[in-house]
N, C-alpha and C positions, 0 to 999 in steps of 0.2 A: 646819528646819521646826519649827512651836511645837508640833504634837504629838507629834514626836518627842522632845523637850525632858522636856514632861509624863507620858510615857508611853512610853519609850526600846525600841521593838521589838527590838534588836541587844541587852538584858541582858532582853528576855523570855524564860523558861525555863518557868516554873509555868503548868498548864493556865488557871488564874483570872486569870491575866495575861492571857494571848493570850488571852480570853474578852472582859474588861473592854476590852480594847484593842477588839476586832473590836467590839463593842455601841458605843464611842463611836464610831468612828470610821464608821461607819452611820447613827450620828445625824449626825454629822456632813456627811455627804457626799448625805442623803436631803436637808438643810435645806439645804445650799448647792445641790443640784440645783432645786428648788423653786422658789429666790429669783432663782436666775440663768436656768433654762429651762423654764418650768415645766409645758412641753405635752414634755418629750422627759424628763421629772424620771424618768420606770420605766428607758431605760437609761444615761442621764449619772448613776446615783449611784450604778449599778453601774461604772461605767468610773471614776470615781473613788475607790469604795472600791478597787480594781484600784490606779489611781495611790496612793494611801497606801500599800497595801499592799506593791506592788513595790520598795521597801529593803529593807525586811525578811524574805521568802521569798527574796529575791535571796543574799542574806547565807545564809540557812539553808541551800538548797542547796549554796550551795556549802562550806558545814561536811560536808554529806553528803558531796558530792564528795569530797573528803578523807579521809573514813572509808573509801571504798574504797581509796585509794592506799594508806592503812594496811594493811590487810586484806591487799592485792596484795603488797607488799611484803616482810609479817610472817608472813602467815595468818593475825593475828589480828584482836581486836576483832569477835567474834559469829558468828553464821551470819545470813543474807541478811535473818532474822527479827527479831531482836532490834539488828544496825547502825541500822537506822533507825527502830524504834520510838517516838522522841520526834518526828518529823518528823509523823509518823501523829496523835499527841495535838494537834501543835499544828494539823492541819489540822481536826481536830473541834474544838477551841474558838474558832478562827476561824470556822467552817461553824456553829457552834449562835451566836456571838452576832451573826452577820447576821441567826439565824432567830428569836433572840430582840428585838432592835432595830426588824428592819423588820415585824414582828407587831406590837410596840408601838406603832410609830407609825401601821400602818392602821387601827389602834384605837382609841388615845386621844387624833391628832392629827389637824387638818382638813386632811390634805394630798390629799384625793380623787381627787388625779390623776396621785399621785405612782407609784401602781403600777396602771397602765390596762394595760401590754403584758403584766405577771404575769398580770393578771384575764382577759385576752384567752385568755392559753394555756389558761385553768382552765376558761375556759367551752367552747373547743375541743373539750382532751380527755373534760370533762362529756356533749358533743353526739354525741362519738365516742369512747365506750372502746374502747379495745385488750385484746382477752382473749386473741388469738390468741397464741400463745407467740412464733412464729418473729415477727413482727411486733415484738415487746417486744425480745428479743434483738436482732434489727437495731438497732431504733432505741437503744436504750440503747447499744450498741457504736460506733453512728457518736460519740456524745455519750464515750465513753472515746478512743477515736482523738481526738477534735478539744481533749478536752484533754490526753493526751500530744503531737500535736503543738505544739500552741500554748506548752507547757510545751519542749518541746526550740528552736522555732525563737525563743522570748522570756524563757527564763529561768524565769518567774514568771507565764507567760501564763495557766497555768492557773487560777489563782487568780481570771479573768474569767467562767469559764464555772462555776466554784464557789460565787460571789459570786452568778450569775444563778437555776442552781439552787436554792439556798437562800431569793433573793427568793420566787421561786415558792412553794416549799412554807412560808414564810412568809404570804403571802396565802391561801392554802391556809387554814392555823388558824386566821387571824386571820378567814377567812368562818365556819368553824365557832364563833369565839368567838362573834362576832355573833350569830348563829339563835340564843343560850343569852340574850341579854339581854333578851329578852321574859318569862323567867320570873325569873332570878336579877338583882340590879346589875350594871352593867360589870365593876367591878374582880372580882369573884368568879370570872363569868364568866370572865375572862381566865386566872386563877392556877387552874381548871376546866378549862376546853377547851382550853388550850396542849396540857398535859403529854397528852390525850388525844385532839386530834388530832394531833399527832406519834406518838402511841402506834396511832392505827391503820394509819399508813403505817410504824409501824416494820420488821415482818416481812419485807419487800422493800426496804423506805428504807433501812435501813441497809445491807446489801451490797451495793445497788447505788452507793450513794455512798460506801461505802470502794473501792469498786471505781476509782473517781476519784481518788479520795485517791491510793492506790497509783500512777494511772498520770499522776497527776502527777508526783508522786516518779521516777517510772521516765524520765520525760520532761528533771525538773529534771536529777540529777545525768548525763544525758548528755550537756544542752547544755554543763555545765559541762566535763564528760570531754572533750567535742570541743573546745574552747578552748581547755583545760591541757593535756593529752596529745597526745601523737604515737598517731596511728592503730596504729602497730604496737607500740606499750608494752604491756606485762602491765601495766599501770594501769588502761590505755584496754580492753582487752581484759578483761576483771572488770567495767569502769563496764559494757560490753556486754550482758554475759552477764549481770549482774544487772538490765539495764532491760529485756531480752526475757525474765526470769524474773517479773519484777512485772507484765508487761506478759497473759503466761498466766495469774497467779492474775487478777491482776484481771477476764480473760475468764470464768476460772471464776465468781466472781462472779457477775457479769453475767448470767453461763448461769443458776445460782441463782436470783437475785434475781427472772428473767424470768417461770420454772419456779413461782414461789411465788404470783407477782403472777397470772397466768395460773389459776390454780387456786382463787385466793380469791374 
């Protein structure tokens, strides 16, 4: 693949890599959405940032996988917190340069209809907020379930519904940059109302999508656990017992992020 070539996801390590990677490869896949379907461009450029993607989280989890068997084996190599910390960074700089990419592009490119199904959701939930707590809970729980499974029955599935989330609150900012360019220029605007609408969803935006993050992670190295391992290994049994431990905080989370969103 040439942009594996250019930009070698398998020796990305540093958060600016996997950043700079996720932002081209966004642009990439919004303009090939566009030129090839361009009434279906909101989610074929998510399905194929998905397909670029899927080498590379494929590979990574299964480096995670690994660190378990280490761990099973030795006892060592960290406690459940610090094993896969780097798995955790590379999924925020993946998750921030879709939301910096496809912000850009509903902004300063005529692709108008490239994110119609994002705009659809926003006007939705604009029509119909959600303040009820138990209501936020469900629903963000069903969205952690579908991607720990999608992450266990495809490896890297999860990376679909991460991609989509992200277009979302993407469109998101890039409506709030807009409303600003009546008073300020575009470009101001933008390097303005990015950092601050991100900034007003942060107080819940972030734990509820680490919350993700995690039970992708918790999803990834199982599928991989089920592959390499015998069901009854103290390998397989550790990969277990640490995706139904990620799989709790992550609820916790969730519970949080609900309890916060619900109150503001």
């Amino acid at each position: 693949m040439v942009l594996e070539i250019i930009l070698d996801p398998r020796k990305a390590e540093k958060f600016s890599h996997i950043l700079l990677l996720s932002f081209v490869y966004t642009l990439v896949s919004v303009f090939l959405a566009v030129q090839v379907f361009p009434q279906q461009a909101s989610i074929l450029s998510i399905a194929l940032i998905t397909i670029l993607f899927i080498p590379f989280f494929q590979g990574r989890f299964e480096q995670e996988e690994a660190k378990e068997d280490i761990y099973a084996e030795r006892k060592s190599g960290g406690n459940i917190f610090t094993r896969h910390k780097s798995i955790i960074s590379i999924f925020t700089a993946f998750f921030l340069g879709i939301v910096i990419a496809t912000s850009f592009v509903f902004i300063f490119l005529p692709f108008h209809d490239a994110f119609s199904l994002q705009s659809s959701v926003l006007r939705g939930l604009a029509s119909s907020p959600e303040t009820d707590f138990l209501r936020i809970f469900l629903n963000n729980t069903q969205v952690m379930v579908l991607t720990f499974l999608f992450s266990v029955i495809m490896g890297a599935g999860a990376i679909f519904i991460l991609a989509w989330n992200a277009s979302v609150i993407a469109v998101y900012a890039g409506s709030a940059v807009n409303s600003l360019t009546s008073s300020v220029p575009l470009p101001a605007a933008y390097l303005v109302g990015l950092p601050s609408a991100l900034g007003s969803i942060a107080l819940h935006g972030v734990p509820e999508i680490l919350a993700y993050f995690i039970a992708g992670l918790a999803g990834g190295i199982l599928s991989f656990g089920i592959i390499k391992e015998k069901i009854n290994s103290k390998e397989f049994k550790q990969i277990f017992l640490d995706a139904v431990a990620y799989l709790a905080i992550a609820e916790v989370l969730i519970a949080g992020a609900g309890l916060i969103e619900a109150l503001l």
